[in-house]
N, C-alpha and C positions, 0 to 999 in steps of 0.2 A: 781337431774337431772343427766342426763347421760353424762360420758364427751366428753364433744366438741371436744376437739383435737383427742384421740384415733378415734369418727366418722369419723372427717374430714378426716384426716387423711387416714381411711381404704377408703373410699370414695373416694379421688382424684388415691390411688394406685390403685385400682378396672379400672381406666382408662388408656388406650393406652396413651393416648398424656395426659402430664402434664403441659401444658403452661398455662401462666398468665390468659389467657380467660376463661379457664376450669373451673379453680380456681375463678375465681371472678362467674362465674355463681354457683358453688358448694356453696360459701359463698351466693350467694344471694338467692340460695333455703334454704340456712338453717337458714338464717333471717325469711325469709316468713313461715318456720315452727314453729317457737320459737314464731314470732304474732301469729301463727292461736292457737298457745297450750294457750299461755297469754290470751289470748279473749276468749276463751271456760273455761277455769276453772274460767273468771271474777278476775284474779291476782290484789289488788292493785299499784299504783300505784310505792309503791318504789320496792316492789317483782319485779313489768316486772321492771325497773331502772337496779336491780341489776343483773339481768338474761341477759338485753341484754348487761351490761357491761362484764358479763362472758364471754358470745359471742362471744364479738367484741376483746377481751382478748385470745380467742383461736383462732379465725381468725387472728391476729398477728402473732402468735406464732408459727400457722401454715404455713402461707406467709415466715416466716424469715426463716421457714426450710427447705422451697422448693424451696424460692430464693435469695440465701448467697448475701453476698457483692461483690462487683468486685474485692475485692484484695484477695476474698479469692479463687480466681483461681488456685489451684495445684493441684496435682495425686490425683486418687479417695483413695487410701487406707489412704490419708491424713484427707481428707473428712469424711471417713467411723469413723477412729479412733476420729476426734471430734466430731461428732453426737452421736457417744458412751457415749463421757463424759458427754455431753448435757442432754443426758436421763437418763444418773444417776442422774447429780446435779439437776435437776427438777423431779426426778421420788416421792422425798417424797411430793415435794408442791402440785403433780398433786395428790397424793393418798391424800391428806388430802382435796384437793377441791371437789375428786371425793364424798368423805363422806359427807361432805356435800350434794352435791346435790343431791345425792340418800337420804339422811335421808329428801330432799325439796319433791322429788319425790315423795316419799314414803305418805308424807302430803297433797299432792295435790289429790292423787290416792287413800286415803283411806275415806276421809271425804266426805258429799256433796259440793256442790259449797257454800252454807250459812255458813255452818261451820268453814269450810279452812278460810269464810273470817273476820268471828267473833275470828275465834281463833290465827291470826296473829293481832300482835299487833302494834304498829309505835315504841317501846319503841325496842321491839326483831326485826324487820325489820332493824332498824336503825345499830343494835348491829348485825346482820348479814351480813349487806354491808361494816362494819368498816373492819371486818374479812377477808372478800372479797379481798378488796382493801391492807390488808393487807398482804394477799397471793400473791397477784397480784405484791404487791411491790417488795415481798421477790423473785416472778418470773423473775423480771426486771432483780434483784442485779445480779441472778446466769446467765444472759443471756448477762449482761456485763461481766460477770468475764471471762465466757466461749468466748465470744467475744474478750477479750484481749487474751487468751490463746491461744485463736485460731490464730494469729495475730504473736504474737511472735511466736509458733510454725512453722508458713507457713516461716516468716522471714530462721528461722536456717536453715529450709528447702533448702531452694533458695541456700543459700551461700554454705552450703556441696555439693549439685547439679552442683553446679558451679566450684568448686575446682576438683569434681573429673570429669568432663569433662576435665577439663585441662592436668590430669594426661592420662585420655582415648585418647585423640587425640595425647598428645605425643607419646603415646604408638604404635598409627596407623601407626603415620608418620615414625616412626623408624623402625616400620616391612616393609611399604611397601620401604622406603629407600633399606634394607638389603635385600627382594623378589626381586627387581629390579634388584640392585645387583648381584645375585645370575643366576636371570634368565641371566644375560648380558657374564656373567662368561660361563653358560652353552650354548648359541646360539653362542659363540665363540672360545667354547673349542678347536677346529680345527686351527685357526689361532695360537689361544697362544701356541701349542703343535709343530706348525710350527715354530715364531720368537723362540721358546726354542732350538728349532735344528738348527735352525740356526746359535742364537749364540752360540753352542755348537761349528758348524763346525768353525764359525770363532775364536775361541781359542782354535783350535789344531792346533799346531806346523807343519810346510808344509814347505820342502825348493825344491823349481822349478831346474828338471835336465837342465845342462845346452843343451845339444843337445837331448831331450826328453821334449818337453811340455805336454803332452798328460799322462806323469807318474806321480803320485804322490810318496812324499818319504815315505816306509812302517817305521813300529815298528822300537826303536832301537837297539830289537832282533833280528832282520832281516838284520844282516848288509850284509850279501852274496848275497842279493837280491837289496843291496843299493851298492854296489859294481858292479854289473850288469846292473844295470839301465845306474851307470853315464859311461861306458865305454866307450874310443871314435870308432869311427865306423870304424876304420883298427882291432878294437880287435870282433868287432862283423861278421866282414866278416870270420872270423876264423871261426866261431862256426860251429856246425854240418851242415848237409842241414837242409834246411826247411822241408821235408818229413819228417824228423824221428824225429823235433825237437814238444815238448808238452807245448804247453802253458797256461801257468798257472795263465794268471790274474785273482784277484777276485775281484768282486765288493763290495764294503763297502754297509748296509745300508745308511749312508749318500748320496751314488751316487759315491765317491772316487773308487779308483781301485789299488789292491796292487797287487805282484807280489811274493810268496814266493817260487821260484826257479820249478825244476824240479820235476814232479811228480812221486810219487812211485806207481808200479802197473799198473793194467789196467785204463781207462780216466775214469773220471766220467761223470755224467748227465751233457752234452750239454760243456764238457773239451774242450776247443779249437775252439772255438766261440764266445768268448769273446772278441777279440783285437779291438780299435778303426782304423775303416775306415782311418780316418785322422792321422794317427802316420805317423811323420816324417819318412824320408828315412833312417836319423841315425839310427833306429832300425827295419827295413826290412828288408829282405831277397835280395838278389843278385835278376837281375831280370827274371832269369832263372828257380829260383825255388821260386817263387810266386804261391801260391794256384791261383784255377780258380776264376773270380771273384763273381761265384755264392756262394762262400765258405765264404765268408766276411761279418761277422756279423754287425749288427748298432752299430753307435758308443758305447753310454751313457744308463748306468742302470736304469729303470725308476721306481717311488716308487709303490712296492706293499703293503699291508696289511689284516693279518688274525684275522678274527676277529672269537672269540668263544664265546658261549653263556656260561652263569652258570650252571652248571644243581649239582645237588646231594652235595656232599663236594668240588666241585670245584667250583671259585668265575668265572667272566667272565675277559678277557683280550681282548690287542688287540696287537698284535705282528707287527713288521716293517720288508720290508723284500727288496726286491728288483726282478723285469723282466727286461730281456734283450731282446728286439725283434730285428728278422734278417730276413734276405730271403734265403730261403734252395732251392736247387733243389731236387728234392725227384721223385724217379717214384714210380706213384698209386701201381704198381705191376709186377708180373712179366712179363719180357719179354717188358715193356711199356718205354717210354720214357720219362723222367725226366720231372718234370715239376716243377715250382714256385709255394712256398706254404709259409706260413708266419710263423715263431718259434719263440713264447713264451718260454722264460726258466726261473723260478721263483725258487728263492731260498727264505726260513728263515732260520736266521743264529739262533737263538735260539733255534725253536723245530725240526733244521732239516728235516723242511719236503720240498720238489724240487716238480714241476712240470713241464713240460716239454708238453706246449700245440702246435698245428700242424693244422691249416688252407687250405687246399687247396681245387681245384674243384673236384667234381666226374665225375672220368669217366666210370664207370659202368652203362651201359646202364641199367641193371638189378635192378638197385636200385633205385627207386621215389627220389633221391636228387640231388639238385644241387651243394653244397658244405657240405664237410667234415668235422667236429672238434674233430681232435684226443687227447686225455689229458691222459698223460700216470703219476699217481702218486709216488713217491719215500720216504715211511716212514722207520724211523731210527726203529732200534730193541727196546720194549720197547715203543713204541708209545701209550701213554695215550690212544688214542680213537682206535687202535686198528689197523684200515686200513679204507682207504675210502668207506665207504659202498654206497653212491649213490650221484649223482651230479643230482638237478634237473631241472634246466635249465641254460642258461646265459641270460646273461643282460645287453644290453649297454645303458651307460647315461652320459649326458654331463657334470657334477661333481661331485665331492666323495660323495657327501650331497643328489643327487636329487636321485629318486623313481629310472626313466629307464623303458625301453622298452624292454621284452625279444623278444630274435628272436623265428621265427615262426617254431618253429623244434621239435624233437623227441628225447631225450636221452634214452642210452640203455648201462645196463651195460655187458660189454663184461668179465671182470674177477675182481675181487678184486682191487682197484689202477688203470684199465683202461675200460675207458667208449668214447664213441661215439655219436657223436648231430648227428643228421643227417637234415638238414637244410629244407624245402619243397620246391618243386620244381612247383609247380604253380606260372603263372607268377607276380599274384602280391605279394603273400609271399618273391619273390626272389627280385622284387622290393625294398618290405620293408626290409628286411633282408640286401639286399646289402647297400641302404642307413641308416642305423644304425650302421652298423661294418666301415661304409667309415666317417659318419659326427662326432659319440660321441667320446669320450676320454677316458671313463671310462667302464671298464667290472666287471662284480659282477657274481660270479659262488659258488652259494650257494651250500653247500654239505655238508654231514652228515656221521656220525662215527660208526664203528662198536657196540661202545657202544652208540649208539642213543644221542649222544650229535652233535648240531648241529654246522656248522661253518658259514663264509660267506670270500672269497676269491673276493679283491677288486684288480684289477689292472688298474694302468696310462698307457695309450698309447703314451703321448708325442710326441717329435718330432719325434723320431726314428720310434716309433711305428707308427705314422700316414704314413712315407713315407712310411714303408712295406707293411702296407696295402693299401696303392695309387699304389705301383709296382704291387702286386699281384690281388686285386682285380679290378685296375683301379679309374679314378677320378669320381669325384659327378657326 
């Protein structure tokens, strides 16, 4: 006979859906065929006995392989690897059963139907179900044994599965600890880089003049200029006039302001526009020769910062630096009469580069604008990027961190180090332009280097800086 299991088998896979109902209809067609074979060749009665015990032997067999036990629930490749073993430890009892029923086969299919039934005997009938049953036995053993195997394996399974989850979830929780971390480090780095300078400033050494609040005490290099600070105010009346006298404070990146005496040469970028508004009268001038008051720059240095991209063998930085904002008088041009404009003076003290920026209104009927920004730059000899090759707009926003709005204008470069916005003069650009230079705090003037490496130039407006532009441009 042919064997049961390989048919069934190919028979229920030949099907989409595998469920229990398939399956019991697949076994009960293949009951009703094993009768209709027994009743046509006229099989005594222990032949069909032991045919349909075959049967019902590989319907088992098959059943158990198609529907495990409930504990034996794990990964398929667990699965895969016992039905493996399965089919080995049963592959010699199936090839020895299949012999059989092909040499039955073969008996049934060769003889008449009288034949087949004279020449089975009850003596070899008998001796052939022993065998049967014999096989059968030996199928049970290997289907416990593979059962218990299977059992224990599934067991080791679980507990390795379970241990190294232990070790993966530590694993998680420890990266996303240290990514939180990390990120909280990084969406902060502004503040930490602020309390570091702060307490930097508060453990440097500062002793308050006594009739100068407004000084700080320089270097202990500088004792001729600490010598001048503290002088009392009969020895200050002495000094030159005011007209010819050059003042030399400088502002510290911190905000601090030192003083290293008399300057040699001609002034520098924005020399003598520095002094605080508010200095006591101890270090004034007599009050005959007091500059005008358009001359009187804001008190307090306000923080700037350059920021450079990376580009080629250079890594990126970010430098600290300091602006002074004032109110100038300045006339547009010749022959015209003075008018109030707002000066930016930006110094870094590291790469040396000053700029020196210039706010007022246009009066040139001739020009489409309604206000001016003149930025005239000042690079040291030697300057990495070479000179300012172009400024591409400005930007005001309301802190060092956010995007910002540029104003509604045109830049144009007029030479090398000086360029011009030219602001638009429609009345609602001038709207919006005037309320962005009047409400935000922050200005961003990105610009780019001779060697195409790009910058970005951040400056604070502050207190100083807001009143200038309250004087010069008016309030909200």
């Amino acid at each position: 006979m042919a064997d049961f299991v390989a048919v069934l088998k190919k028979t229920i896979d030949a099907q989409a859906d595998k469920s229990p109902e398939l399956r019991q209809r697949v076994y009960a067609k293949a009951r009703a065929t094993i009768e209709q074979k027994l009743v046509t060749a006229n099989a005594s009665q222990a032949v069909a006995v032991r045919q349909r015990n075959i049967l019902e032997d590989a319907i088992a067999e098959v059943e158990a392989f198609y529907a495990p036990p409930a504990a034996a629930a794990a990964p398929d490749p667990v699965n895969d690897a016992l039905e493996d073993f399965l089919q080995e430890a049963n592959q010699g009892v199936i090839a020895t059963r299949a012999h059989h029923d092909d040499d039955d086969d073969a008996a049934f299919s060769a003889a008449p139907a009288a034949e087949r039934h004279d020449h089975v005997s009850e003596p070899d009938e008998d001796a052939s179900f022993s065998a049967d049953r014999s096989g059968d036995w030996k199928i049970d053993r290997a289907k416990e044994k593979a059962q218990a195997r299977r059992s224990e394996y599934i067991e080791r399974s679980a507990v390795k599965e379970k241990r190294s989850y232990k070790g993966l979830i530590a694993g998680l929780v420890a990266l996303l600890v240290l990514g939180g971390a990390g990120y909280g480090v990084w969406a902060n780095k502004d503040k930490i880089q602020e309390l570091a300078s702060s307490l930097g400033r508060n453990d440097a050494p500062s002793t308050p003049a006594s009739g100068d609040a407004g000084t700080t005490t320089p270097p202990p290099a500088e004792n001729h200029a600490t010598d001048q600070q503290t002088t009392p105010p009969p020895e200050h009346q002495a000094q030159p006039p005011a007209g010819e006298q050059k003042l030399t404070q400088r502002l510290m990146p911190d905000g601090s302001e030192t003083d290293e005496g008399p300057a040699s040469g001609a002034p520098g970028l924005g020399e003598g526009k520095s002094t605080a508004a508010s200095t006591p009268s101890g270090s004034q001038a007599t009050p005959g020769e007091q500059p005008p008051a358009s001359q009187q720059a804001v008190a307090v240095g306000q923080q700037a910062l350059l920021y450079e991209e990376r580009g080629g063998t250079e890594s990126g930085s970010v430098e600290k630096g300091n602006v002074v904002w004032s109110v100038i008088q300045e006339s547009p041009g010749d022959g015209q009469p003075e008018e109030p404009a707002v000066r930016g003076t930006v110094t870094m003290p590291t790469s040396n580069l000053q700029l020196k920026m210039t706010i007022r209104k246009n009066t040139d009927q001739s020009i489409p604008a309604s206000h001016l920004i003149e930025m005239v730059f000042t690079v040291p000899d030697g300057f990495t990027g070479g000179v300012i090759d172009n400024v591409q707009r400005i930007t005001f926003k309301d802190t060092e961190q956010a995007a910002g709005n540029p104003l509604i204008a045109v830049p144009s470069k007029i030479a090398d180090n000086f360029f011009i916005i030219w602001l638009n003069d429609a009345r609602t650009a001038q709207d919006t332009n005037l309320s962005l230079m009047r409400r935000l705090q922050w200005i961003d003037i990105p610009v780019s280097y001779r060697n195409g490496r790009r910058a970005l130039i951040s400056l604070e407006k502050g207190v100083p800086g807001e009143k200038a532009f309250t004087d010069v441009l008016g309030g909200n």
